[in-house]
C-alpha positions as CSV (number, residue, x, y, z in Angstrom):
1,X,16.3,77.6,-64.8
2,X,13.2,76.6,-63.0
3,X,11.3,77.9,-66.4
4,X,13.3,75.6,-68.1
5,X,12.5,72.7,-65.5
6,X,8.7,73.2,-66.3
7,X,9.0,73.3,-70.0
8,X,10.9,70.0,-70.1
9,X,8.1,68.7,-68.2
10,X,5.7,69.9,-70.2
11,X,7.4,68.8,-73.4
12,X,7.9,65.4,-72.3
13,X,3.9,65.5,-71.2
14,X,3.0,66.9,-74.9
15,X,5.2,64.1,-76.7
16,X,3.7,61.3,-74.5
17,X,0.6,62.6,-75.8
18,X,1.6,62.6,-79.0
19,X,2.8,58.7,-79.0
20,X,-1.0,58.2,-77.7
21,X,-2.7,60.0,-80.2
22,X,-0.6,58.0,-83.2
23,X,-1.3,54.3,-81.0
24,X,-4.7,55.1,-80.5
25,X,-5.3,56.2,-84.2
26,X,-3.3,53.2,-85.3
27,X,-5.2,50.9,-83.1
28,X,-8.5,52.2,-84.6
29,X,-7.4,51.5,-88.0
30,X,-6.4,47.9,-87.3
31,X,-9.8,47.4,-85.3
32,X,-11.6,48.9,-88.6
33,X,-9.9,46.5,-90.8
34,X,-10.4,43.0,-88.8
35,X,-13.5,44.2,-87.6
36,X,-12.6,43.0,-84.0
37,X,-10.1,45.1,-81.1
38,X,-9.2,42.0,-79.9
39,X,-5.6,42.0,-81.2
40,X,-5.1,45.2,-79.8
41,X,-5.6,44.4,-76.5
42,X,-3.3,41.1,-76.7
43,X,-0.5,43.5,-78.4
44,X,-1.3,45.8,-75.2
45,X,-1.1,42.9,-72.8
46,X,2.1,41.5,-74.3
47,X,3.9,44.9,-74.4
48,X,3.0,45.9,-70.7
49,X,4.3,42.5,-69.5
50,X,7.5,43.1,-71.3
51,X,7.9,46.4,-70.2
52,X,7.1,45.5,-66.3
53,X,9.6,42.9,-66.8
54,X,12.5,45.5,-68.2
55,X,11.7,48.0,-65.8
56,X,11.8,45.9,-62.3
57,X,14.7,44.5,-63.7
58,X,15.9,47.5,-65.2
59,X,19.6,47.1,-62.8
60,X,20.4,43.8,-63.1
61,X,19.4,44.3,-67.0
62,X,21.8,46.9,-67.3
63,X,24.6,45.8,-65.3
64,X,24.8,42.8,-66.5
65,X,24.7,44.2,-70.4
66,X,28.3,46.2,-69.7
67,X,29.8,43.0,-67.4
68,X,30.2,45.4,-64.5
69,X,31.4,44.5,-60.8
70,X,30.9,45.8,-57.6
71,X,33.6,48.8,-56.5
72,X,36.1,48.2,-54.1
73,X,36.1,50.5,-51.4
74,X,39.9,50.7,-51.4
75,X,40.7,51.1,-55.1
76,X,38.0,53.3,-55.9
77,X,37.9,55.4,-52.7
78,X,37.0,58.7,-54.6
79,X,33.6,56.9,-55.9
80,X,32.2,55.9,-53.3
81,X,32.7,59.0,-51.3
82,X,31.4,60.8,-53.9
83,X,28.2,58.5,-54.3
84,X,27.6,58.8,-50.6
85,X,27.6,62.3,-50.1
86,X,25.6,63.0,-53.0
87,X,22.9,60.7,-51.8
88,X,23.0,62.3,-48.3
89,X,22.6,65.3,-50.0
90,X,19.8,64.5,-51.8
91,X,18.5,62.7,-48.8
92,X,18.7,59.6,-50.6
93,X,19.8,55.9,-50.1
94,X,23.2,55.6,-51.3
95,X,22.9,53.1,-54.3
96,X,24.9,50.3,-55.6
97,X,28.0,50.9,-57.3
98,X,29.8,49.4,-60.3
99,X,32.5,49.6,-62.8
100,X,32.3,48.3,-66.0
101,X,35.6,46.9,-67.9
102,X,36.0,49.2,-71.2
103,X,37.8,51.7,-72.0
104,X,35.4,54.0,-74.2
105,X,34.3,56.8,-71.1
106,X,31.2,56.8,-69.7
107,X,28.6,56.2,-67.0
108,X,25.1,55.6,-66.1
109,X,22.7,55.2,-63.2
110,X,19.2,53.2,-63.4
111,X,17.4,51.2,-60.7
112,X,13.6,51.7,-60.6
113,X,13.5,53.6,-57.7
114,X,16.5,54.9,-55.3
115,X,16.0,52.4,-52.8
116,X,16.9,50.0,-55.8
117,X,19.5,51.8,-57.8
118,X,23.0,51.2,-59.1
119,X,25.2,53.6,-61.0
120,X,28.1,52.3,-63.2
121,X,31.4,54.5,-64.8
122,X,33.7,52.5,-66.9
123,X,37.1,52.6,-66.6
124,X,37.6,54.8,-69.0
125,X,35.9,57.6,-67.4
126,X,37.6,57.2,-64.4
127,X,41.2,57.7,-66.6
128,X,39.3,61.0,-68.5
129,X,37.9,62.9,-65.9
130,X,39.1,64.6,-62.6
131,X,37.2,64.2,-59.2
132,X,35.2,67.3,-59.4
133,X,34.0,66.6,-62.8
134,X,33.2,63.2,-62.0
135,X,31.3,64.3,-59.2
136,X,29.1,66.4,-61.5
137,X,29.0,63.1,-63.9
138,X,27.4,60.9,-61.1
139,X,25.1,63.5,-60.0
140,X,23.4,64.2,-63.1
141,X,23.4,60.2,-63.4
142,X,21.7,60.0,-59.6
143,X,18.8,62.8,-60.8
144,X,18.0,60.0,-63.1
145,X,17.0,57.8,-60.9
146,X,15.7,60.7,-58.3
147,X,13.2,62.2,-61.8
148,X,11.9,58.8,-61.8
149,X,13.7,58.7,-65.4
150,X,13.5,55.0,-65.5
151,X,10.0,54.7,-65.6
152,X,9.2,57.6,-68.5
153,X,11.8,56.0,-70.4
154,X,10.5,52.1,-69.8
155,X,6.7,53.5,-70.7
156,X,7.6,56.0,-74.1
157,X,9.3,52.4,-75.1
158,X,6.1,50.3,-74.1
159,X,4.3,52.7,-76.4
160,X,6.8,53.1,-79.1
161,X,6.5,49.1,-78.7
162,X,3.0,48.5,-79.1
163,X,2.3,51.6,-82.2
164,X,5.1,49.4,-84.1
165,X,3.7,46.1,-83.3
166,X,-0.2,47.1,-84.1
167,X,1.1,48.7,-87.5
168,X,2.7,45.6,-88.7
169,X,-0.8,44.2,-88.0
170,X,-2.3,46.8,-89.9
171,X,-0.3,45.9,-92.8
172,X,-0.5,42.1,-92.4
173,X,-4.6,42.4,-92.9
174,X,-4.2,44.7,-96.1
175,X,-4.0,47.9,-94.5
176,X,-7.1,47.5,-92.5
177,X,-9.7,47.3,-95.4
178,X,-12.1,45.2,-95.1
179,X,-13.9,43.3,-97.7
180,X,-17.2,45.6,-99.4
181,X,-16.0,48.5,-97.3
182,X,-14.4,51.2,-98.8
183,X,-11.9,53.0,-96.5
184,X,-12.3,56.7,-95.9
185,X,-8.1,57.7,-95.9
186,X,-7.8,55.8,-99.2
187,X,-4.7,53.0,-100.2
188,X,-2.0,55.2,-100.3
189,X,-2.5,56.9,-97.3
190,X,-3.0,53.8,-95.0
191,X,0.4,52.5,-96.1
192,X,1.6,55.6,-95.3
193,X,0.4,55.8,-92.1
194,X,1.6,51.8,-91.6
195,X,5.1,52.7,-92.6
196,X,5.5,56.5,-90.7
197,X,3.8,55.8,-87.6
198,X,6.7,53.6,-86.3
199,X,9.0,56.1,-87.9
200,X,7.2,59.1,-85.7
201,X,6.7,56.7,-82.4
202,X,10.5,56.5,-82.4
203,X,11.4,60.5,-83.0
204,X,9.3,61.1,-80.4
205,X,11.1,58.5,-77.7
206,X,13.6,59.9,-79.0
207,X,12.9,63.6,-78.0
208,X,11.5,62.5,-74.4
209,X,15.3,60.9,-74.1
210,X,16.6,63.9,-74.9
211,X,14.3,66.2,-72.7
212,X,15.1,64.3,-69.9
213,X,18.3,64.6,-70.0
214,X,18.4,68.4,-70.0
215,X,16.8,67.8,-66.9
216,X,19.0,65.6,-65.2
217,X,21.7,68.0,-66.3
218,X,20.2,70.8,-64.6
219,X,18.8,69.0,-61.6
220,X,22.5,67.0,-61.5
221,X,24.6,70.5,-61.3
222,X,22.2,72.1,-58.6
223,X,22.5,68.6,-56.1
224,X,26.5,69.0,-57.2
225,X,26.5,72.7,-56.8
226,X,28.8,73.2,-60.0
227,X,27.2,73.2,-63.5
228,X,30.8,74.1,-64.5
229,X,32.0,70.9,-63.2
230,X,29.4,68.9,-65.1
231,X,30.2,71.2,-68.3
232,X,33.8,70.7,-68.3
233,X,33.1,66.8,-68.1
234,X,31.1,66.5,-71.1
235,X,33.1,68.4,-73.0
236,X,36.0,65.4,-72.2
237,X,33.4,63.0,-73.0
238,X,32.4,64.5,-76.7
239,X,35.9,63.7,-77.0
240,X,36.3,61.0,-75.3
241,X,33.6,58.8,-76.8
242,X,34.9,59.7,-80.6
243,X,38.1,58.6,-79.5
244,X,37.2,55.6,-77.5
245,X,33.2,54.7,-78.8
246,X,31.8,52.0,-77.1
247,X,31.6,48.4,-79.1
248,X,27.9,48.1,-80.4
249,X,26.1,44.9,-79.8
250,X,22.8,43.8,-78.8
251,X,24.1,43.7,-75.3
252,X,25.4,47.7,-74.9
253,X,22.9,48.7,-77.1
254,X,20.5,48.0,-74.1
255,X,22.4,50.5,-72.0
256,X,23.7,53.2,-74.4
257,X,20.7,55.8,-74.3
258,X,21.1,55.2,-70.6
259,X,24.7,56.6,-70.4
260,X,25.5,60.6,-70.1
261,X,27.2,60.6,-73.7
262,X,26.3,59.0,-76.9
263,X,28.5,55.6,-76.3
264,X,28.4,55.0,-80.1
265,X,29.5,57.3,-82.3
266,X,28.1,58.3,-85.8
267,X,27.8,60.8,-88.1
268,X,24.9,61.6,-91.0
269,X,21.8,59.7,-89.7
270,X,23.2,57.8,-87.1
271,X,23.5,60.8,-85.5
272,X,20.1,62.2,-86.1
273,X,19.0,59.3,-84.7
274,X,20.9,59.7,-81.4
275,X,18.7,59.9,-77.9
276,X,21.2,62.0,-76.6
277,X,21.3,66.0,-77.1
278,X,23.7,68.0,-78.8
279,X,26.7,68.0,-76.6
280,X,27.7,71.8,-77.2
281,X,23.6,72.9,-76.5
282,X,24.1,71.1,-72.9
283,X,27.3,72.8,-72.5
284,X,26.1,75.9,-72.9
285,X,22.8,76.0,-70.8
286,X,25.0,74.4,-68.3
287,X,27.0,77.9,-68.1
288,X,24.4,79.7,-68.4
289,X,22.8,78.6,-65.4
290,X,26.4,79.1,-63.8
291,X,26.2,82.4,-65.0
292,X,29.5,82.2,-67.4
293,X,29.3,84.3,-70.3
294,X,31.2,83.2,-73.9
């Protein structure tokens, strides 16, 4: 699984690249059409404050979005021992821990670092699962914050951010053609490139999400020491969530690619547009790294 470990990390480093290549050809076109890169470093400017912002704030954001509260030690006994001794495990503070009123099943960890972290399950989850899957739930959700998930998540959306917001600039000056000059990729294929960059910039967030949380599934089930745990929760949880989806709004939709399933669910291209996996692909690397053979 270690293999597996360093080709996530090398895919995530490759797609990264990827969202570079199409903001920096982007940019080029925009500063070949106005004749000035001035307005790509104010978009630049604008998306890193944003994203600082979201990203030091990235727990209160989040908590705040589902209308958690704090756990009580003596109704929720089971989470925070569970939290605790994970953490110790890990050698890691024990974070902040919350639980948010719904009763579609789920859970999620961010903070941007462990010494400021919080992880959240909903209600629901706590109604679904039993204590050893849930213990495989909220370590996969603590390798989050322990992969430094947080960050590669807040910087593939800075990018993602900034390639949309430099295309739309591209189209506002006519495609980045200036007047007497005649542009080398031609009409047709500069509002092409205007309309698919965006398009491309959010597949690939989309496949870094998704890479990552491979990751945290593998990393969770070795700190929980039961990928079988973990794999028996998420099968629950594909069911779970199409029984009970989450409500989407502005306010969860900052929080759903956070969470361990797909909160909302769809089917067609809502669901190719889904950060999260295929549920039955992380099932089965889960057993195979327990060894379990269909």
């Amino acid at each position: 699984m270690g293999k597996k470990r360093f080709s996530n990390g090398l895919k995530t480093g490759l797609l990264f690249a990827v969202m570079w290549a199409l903001l920096l050809l982007v940019g080029y076109l925009i500063a070949y059409g106005t004749g000035s890169s001035a307005f790509i470093w104010i978009f630049a400017g604008i998306g890193l404050i944003s994203t600082f912002y979201s990203y030091w704030n990235s727990d209160k954001i989040a908590i705040r979005s589902m209308n958690a509260y704090p756990v009580d030690p003596g109704k929720y006994p089971q989470i925070v021992r569970i939290v605790t001794e994970l953490s110790q495990t890990a050698g890691q503070p024990v974070p902040r821990m919350y639980i948010a009123p719904t009763s579609a099943p789920n859970a999620f960890a961010t903070g941007r670092n462990p010494q400021n972290a919080a992880v959240c399950c909903t209600e629901g989850i706590l109604q679904l699962l039993d204590e050893r899957e849930l213990r495989g739930v909220l370590a996969h959700e603590l390798m989050h914050v322990y992969n430094r998930d947080i960050l590669t998540s807040s910087v593939a959306s800075a990018i993602g951010g900034l390639i949309t917001s430099v295309a739309q600039m591209l189209f506002f000056f006519g495609g980045g053609r200036r007047d007497g000059d005649n542009n080398p990729l031609g009409g047709l294929a500069m509002v092409l490139l205007m309309l698919l960059a965006p398009i491309a910039s959010m597949f690939t967030q989309m496949a870094i999400s998704r890479t990552r949380e491979f990751d945290a599934d593998e990393t969770g089930a070795e700190l929980a020491r039961d990928p079988l745990a973990l794999a028996s929760a998420l099968k629950k949880l594909e069911a779970g969530t199409v029984a009970r989806p989450l409500q989407s709004n502005p306010q969860t939709e900052k929080v759903g690619f956070m969470m361990i399933a797909n909160p909302f669910r769809g089917k067609g291209m809502k669901h190719l547009f889904s950060t999260h996996p295929p549920m039955d692909e992380r099932i089965a690397r889960l057993e195979e790294m327990a060894g379990y053979s269909r």
